[in-house]
C-alpha positions as CSV (number, residue, x, y, z in Angstrom):
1,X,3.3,-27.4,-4.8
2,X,6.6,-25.5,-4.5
3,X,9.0,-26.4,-7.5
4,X,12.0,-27.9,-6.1
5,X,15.2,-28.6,-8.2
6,X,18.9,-29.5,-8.1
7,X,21.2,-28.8,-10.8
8,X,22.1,-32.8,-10.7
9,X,18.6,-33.8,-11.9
10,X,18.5,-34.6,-15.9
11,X,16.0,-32.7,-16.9
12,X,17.2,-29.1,-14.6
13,X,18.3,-26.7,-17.4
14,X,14.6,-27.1,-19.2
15,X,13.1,-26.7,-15.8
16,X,14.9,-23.7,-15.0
17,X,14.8,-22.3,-18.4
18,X,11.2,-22.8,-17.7
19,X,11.3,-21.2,-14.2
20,X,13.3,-17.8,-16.1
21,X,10.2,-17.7,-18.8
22,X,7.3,-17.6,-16.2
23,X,5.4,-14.8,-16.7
24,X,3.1,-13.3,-13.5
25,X,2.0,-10.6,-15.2
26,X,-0.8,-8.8,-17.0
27,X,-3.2,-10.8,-19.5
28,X,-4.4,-9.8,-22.3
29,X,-7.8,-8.8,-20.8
30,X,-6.1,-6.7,-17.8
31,X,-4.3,-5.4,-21.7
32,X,-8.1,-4.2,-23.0
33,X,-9.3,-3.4,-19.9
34,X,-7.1,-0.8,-19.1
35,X,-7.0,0.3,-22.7
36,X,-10.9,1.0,-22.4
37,X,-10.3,2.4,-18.9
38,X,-7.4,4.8,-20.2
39,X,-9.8,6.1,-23.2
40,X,-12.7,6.5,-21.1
41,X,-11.1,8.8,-18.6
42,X,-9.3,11.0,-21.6
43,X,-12.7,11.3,-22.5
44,X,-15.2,12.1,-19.9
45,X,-12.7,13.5,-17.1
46,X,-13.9,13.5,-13.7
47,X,-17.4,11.7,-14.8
48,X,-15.3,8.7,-15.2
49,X,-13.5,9.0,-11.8
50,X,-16.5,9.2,-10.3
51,X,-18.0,6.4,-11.6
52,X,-14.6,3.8,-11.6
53,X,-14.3,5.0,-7.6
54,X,-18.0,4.3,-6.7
55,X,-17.6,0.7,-8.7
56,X,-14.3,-0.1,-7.4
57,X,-13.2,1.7,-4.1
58,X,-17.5,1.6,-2.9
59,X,-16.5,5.3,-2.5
60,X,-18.7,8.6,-3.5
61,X,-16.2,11.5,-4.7
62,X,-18.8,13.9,-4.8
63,X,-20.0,12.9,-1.2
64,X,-17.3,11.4,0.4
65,X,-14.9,14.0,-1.2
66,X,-11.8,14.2,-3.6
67,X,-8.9,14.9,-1.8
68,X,-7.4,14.8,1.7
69,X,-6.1,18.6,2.6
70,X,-2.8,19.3,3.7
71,X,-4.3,20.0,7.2
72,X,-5.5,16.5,7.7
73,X,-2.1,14.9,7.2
74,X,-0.5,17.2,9.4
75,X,-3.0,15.9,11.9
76,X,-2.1,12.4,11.4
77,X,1.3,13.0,11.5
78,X,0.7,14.7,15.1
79,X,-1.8,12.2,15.8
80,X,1.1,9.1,15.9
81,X,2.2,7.1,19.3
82,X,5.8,8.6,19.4
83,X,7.4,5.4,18.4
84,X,5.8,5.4,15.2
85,X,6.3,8.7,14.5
86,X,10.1,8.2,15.4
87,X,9.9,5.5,13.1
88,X,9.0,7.2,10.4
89,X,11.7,10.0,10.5
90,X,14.4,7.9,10.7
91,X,12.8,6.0,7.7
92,X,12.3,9.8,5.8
93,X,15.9,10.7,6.8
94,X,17.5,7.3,5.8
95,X,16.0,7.6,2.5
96,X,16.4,11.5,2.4
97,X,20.4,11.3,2.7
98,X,20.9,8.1,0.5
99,X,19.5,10.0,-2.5
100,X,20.8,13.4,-1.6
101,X,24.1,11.6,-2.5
102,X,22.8,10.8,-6.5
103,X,21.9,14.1,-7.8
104,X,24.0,14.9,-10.6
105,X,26.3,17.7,-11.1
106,X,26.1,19.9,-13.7
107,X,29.1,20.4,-16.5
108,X,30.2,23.5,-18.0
109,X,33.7,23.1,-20.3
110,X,35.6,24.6,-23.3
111,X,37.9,21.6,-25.3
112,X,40.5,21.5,-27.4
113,X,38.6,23.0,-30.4
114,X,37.9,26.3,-28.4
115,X,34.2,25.1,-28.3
116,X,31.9,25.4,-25.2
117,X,30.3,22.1,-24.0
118,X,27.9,21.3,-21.5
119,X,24.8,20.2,-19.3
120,X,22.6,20.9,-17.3
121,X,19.8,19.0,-15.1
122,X,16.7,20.3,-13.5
123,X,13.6,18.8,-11.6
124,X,10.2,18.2,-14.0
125,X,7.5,20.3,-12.2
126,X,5.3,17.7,-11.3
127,X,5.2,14.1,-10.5
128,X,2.6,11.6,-9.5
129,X,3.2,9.3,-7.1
130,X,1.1,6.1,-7.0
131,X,0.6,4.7,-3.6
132,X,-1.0,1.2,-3.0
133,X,-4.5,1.0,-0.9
134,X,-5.4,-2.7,-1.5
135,X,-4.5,-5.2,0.4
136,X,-2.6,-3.4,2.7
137,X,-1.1,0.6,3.1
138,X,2.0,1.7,2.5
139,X,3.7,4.6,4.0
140,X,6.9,3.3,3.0
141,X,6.1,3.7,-0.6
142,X,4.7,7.6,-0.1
143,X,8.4,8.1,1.5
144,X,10.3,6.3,-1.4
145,X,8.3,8.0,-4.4
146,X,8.0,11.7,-2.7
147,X,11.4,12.0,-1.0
148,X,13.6,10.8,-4.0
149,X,11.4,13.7,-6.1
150,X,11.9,16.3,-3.2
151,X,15.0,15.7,-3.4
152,X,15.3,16.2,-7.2
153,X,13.4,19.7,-6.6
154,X,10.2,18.6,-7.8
155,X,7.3,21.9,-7.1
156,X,4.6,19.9,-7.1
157,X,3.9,16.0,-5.6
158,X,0.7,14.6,-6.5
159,X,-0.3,11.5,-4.4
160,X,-3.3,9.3,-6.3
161,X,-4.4,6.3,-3.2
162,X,-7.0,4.5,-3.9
163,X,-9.4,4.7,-0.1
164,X,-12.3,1.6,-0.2
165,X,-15.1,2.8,1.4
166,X,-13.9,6.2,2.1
167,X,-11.1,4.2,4.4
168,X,-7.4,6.0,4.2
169,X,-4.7,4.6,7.0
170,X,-3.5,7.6,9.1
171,X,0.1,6.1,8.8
172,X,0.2,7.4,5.3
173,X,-1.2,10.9,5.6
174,X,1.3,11.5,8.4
175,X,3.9,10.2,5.6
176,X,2.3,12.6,2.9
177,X,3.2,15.4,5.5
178,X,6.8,14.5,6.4
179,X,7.4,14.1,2.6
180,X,6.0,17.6,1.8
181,X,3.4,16.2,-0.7
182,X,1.5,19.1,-2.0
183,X,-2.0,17.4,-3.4
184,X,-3.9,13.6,-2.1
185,X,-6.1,12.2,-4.5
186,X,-8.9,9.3,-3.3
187,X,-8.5,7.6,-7.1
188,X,-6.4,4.7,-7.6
189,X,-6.2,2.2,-10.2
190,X,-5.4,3.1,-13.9
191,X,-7.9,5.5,-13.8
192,X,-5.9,7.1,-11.7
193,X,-2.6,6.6,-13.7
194,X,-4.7,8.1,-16.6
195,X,-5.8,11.1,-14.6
196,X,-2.4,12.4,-13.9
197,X,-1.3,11.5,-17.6
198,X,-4.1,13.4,-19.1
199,X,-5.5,15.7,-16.6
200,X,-9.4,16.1,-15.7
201,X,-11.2,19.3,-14.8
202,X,-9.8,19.1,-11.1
203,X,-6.7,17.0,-11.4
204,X,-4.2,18.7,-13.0
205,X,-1.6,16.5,-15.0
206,X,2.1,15.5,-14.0
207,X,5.0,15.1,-16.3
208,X,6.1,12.1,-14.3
209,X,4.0,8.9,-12.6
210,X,6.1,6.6,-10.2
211,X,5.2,4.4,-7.7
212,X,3.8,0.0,-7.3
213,X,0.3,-1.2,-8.3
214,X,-1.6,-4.0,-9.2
215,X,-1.2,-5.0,-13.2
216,X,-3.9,-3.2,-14.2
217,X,-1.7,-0.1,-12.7
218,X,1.5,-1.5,-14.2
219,X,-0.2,-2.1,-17.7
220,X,-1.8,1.7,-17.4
221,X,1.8,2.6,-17.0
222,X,3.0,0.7,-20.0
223,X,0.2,2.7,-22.2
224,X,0.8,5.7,-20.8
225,X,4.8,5.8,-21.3
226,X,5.2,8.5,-24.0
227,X,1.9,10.8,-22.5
228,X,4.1,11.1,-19.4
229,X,7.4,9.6,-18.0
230,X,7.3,5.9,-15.9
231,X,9.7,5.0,-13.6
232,X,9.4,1.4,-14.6
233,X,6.9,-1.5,-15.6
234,X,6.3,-3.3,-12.3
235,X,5.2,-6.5,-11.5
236,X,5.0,-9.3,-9.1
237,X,7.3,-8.8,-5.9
238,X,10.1,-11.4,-5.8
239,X,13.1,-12.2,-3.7
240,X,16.1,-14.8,-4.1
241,X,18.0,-16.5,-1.1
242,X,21.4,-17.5,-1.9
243,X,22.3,-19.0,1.4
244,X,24.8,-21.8,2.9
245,X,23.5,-24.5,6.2
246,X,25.5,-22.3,8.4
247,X,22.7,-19.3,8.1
248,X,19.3,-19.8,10.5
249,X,16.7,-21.7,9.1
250,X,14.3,-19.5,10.8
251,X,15.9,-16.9,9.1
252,X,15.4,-17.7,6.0
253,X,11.8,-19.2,5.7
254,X,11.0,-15.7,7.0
255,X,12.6,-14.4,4.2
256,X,11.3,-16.4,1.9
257,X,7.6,-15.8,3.2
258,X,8.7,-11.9,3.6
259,X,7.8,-11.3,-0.4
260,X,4.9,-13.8,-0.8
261,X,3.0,-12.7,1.6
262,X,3.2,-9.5,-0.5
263,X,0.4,-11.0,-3.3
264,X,-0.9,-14.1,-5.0
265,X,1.7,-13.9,-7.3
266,X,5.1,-12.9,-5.7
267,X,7.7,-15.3,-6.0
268,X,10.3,-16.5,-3.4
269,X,13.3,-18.9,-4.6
270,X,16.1,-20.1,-2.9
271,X,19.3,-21.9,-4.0
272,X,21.3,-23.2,-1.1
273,X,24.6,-25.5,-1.7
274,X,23.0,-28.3,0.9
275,X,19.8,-30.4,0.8
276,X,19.1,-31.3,3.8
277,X,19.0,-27.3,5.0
278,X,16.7,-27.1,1.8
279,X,14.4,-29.9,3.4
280,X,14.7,-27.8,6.6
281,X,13.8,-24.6,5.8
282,X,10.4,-26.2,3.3
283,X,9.8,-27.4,6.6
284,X,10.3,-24.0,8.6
285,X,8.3,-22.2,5.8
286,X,5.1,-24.6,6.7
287,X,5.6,-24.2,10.4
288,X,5.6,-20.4,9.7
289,X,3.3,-19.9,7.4
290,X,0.5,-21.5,9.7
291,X,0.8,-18.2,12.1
292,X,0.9,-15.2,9.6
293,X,-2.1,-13.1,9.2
294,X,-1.3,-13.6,5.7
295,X,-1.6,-17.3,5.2
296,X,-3.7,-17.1,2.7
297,X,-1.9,-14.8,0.0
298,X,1.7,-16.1,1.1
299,X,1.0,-19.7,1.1
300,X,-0.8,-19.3,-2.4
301,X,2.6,-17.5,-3.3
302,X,4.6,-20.0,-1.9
303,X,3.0,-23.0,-3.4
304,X,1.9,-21.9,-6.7
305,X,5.6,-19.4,-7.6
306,X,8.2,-20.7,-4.9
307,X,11.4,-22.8,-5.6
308,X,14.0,-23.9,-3.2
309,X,17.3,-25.0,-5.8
310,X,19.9,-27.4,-4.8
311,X,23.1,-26.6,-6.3
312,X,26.7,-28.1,-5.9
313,X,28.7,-24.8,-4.9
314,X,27.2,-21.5,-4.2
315,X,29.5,-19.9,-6.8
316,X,28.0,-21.9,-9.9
317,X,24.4,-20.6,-8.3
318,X,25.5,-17.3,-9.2
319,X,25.1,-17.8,-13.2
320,X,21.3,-18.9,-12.5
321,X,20.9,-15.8,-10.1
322,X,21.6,-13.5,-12.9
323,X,19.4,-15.1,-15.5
324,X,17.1,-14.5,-13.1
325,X,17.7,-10.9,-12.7
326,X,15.5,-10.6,-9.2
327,X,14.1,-7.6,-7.7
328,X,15.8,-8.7,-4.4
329,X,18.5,-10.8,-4.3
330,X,20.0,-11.8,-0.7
331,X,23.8,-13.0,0.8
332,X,22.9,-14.8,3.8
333,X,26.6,-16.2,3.6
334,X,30.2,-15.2,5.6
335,X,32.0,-13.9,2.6
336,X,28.9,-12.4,0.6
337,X,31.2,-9.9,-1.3
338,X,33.1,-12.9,-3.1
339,X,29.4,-13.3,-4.2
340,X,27.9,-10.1,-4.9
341,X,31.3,-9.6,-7.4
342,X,29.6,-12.0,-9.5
343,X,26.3,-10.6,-9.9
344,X,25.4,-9.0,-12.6
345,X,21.5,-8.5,-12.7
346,X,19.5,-7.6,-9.7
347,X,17.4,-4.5,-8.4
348,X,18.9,-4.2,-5.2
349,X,21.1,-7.2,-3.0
350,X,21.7,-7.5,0.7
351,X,24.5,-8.4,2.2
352,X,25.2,-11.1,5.1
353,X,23.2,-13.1,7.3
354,X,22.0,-10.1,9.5
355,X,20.7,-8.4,6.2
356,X,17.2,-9.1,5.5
357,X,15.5,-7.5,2.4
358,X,12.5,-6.3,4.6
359,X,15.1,-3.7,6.4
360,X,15.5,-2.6,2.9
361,X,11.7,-1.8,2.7
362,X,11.5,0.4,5.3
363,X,14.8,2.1,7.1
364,X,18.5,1.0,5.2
365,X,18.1,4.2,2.7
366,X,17.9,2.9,-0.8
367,X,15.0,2.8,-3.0
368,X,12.6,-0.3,-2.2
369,X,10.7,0.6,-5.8
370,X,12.7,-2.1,-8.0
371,X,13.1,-3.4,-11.4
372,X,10.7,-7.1,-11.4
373,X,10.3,-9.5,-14.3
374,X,13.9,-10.0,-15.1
375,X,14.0,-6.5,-15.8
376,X,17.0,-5.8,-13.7
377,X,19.0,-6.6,-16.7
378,X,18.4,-3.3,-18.3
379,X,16.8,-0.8,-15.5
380,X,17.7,0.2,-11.9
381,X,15.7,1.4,-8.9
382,X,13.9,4.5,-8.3
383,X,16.0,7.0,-8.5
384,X,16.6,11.1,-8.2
385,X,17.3,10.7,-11.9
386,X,13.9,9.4,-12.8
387,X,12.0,12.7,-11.4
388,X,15.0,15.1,-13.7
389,X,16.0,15.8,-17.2
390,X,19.6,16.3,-18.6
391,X,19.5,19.6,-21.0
392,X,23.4,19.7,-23.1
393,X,24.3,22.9,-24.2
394,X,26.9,24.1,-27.1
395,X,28.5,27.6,-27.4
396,X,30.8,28.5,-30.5
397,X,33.1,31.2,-31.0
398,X,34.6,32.4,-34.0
399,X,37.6,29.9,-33.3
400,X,35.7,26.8,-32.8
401,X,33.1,27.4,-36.0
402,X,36.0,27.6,-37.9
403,X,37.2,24.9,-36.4
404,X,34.3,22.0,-36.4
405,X,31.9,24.0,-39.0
406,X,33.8,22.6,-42.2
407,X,33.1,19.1,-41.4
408,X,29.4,19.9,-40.5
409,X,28.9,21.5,-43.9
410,X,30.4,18.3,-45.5
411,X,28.3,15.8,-43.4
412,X,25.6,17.9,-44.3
413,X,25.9,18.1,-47.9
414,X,26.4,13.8,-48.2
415,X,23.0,13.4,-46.4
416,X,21.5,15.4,-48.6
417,X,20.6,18.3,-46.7
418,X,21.5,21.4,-48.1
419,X,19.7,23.9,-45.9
420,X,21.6,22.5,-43.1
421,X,24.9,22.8,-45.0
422,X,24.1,26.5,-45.9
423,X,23.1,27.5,-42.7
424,X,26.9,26.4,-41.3
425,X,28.2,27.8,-44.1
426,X,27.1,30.8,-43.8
427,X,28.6,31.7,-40.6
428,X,32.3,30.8,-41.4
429,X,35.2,32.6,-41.8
């Protein structure tokens, strides 16, 4: 049954407390699992591929084949009704100019001392990009993982989608093209995370993996941080609604349902300021969820992980909003930006009543691969940054040896280190 509270009842702060130390994640088996998983395709290469795909995806790499060539994509792409295809280039474009705008600029200075600072970024040369083939396909993830590293200057974009029964949805070949992926993989799972980590005989590794899964994806990422760079530990989708009685209850319940019908274990909460627009939209929600194609996963979602939150102003919600620290966090008010000036913690937030998160999924221009699991508190989106490095630089001249080198020597010499003294030493004046 769907948790509902109000900040009047006695008992509210354990019950939230409670509600900010669910866990949806990962178990301890998924933990083994993949560990086995991970060691088993470090060790027999390909061999294991093969045999995780036939178990899992019902799919023969051998027979049915490893890859999807460039050719095939581009076919797709051509293949689309011209909606769709328009669709999806003002989707890639969106997203293409919003994170043109973060790459970094490089810095190249002398100061005071007379001694040349600097840095400089460049692109890793490879990424993987992890794109969901489950429950549902996503194109819209391809664009998010593969544009952001285009963008970056990535060479080379490795795409690993897992394809049950040899099934792969045109829609995201045709995004693979219009992204400029260079390689499609038919793996998925961690044994596909741990394919571009380590590298088998025909998949060459990546420096970089990006991109949602399942937990047993998530927790391959997790291992694997340290073999290869992550964009981020993700879990569970979830949104929260901060939303007066003057927004559309219609509105809302579809907002609600817009993340759990995502999986099982997504999580929808909203705190509204009246209860009788809370009773309303629980109401709405039921009404709604009787016609989606994905009753089944959204109303498990719903019942099992939602919360609707009765509070007395919407300004002392905002507190509880950033101890949750959301993936998605939405406005539906007038005056959002008094609002979003208190938040803190959350991976991405929409503002207004005309502002639903799932335009933020597809077209706005922002990254939809956020921080979940209260996360948001220390980690962003996906960004240009997490497909670069930073390299810093130092030049000296006789004038700024002289001047820093002396203090060096002496740091040097109280830790203890006397090569690194001498080697300072040496060079000054």
């Amino acid at each position: 049954m769907t948790l509902r509270l109000s900040t009047r009842d006695k008992d509210f702060d354990v019950a939230f407390a409670r509600l900010v130390r669910g866990r949806r994640e990962s178990d301890i088996e998924v933990s083994r699992d993949v560990t086995a998983n991970i060691a088993d395709v470090k060790a027999r290469g390909d061999a294991a591929l093969i045999d995780y795909t036939a178990r899992f995806d019902n799919h023969s790499l051998p027979g049915g084949g490893w890859s999807i060539g460039k050719d095939a994509c581009a076919a797709a792409y051509a293949d689309l009704p011209d909606a769709l295809r328009d669709a999806l280039n003002l989707a890639a474009d969106r997203i293409r100019a919003y994170h043109a705008a973060q790459l970094p600029e490089n810095r190249d200075y002398t100061d005071a001392a007379g001694v040349r600072l600097g840095a400089r970024w460049s692109a890793v040369d490879a990424a993987g990009l992890y794109v969901p083939g489950g429950r549902a396909a996503y194109p819209s993830s391809l664009l998010m993982n593969a544009i952001p590293a285009k963008v970056a200057g990535v060479e080379r974009l490795v795409v690993v989608t897992p394809t049950p029964r040899g099934i792969v949805t045109p829609l995201v070949l045709a995004a693979a093209h219009l992204a400029g992926v260079d390689e499609v993989w038919r793996i998925g799972g961690a044994q596909a995370v741990a394919a571009l980590a380590f590298g088998t005989e025909k998949i060459r590794a990546v420096d970089v993996v990006t991109g949602p899964g399942n937990a047993w994806v998530a927790e391959a990422k997790r291992q694997l941080y340290g073999v290869v760079g992550i964009d981020m530990v993700a879990g569970p989708s979830e949104i929260v609604v901060v939303s007066d009685n003057k927004s559309d209850p219609e509105w809302i319940a579809a907002d609600l349902l817009s993340q759990s019908e995502h999986d099982p274990t997504s999580q929808s909460i909203l705190f509204t300021d009246d209860a009788a627009f809370a009773d309303t939209v629980a109401d709405i929600v039921g009404v709604q969820l009787a016609a989606l194609s994905t009753q089944k996963v959204a109303t498990k979602a719903w019942q099992t992980n939602g919360a609707i939150i009765v509070v007395d102003t919407l300004d002392a919600a905002m507190p509880l909003v950033n101890r949750l620290a959301a993936e998605h966090l939405e406005l539906a008010v007038d005056d959002p930006q008094s609002l979003f000036d208190q938040v803190r913690h959350a991976g991405s937030v929409f503002l207004g009543r005309l502002t639903p998160e799932a335009v933020g999924d597809y077209v706005a221009g922002p990254n939809h691969v956020l921080p979940t699991g209260r996360r948001a508190r220390f980690s962003s989106g996906l960004s240009v940054l997490d497909f670069m490095k930073r390299t810093s630089f130092i030049e000296l001249g006789r004038e700024g040896l002289d001047a820093i080198g002396p203090a060096a020597v002496a740091l040097a010499e109280m830790e203890g280190l006397p090569a690194h003294a001498d080697s300072v030493r040496r060079r000054l004046g």
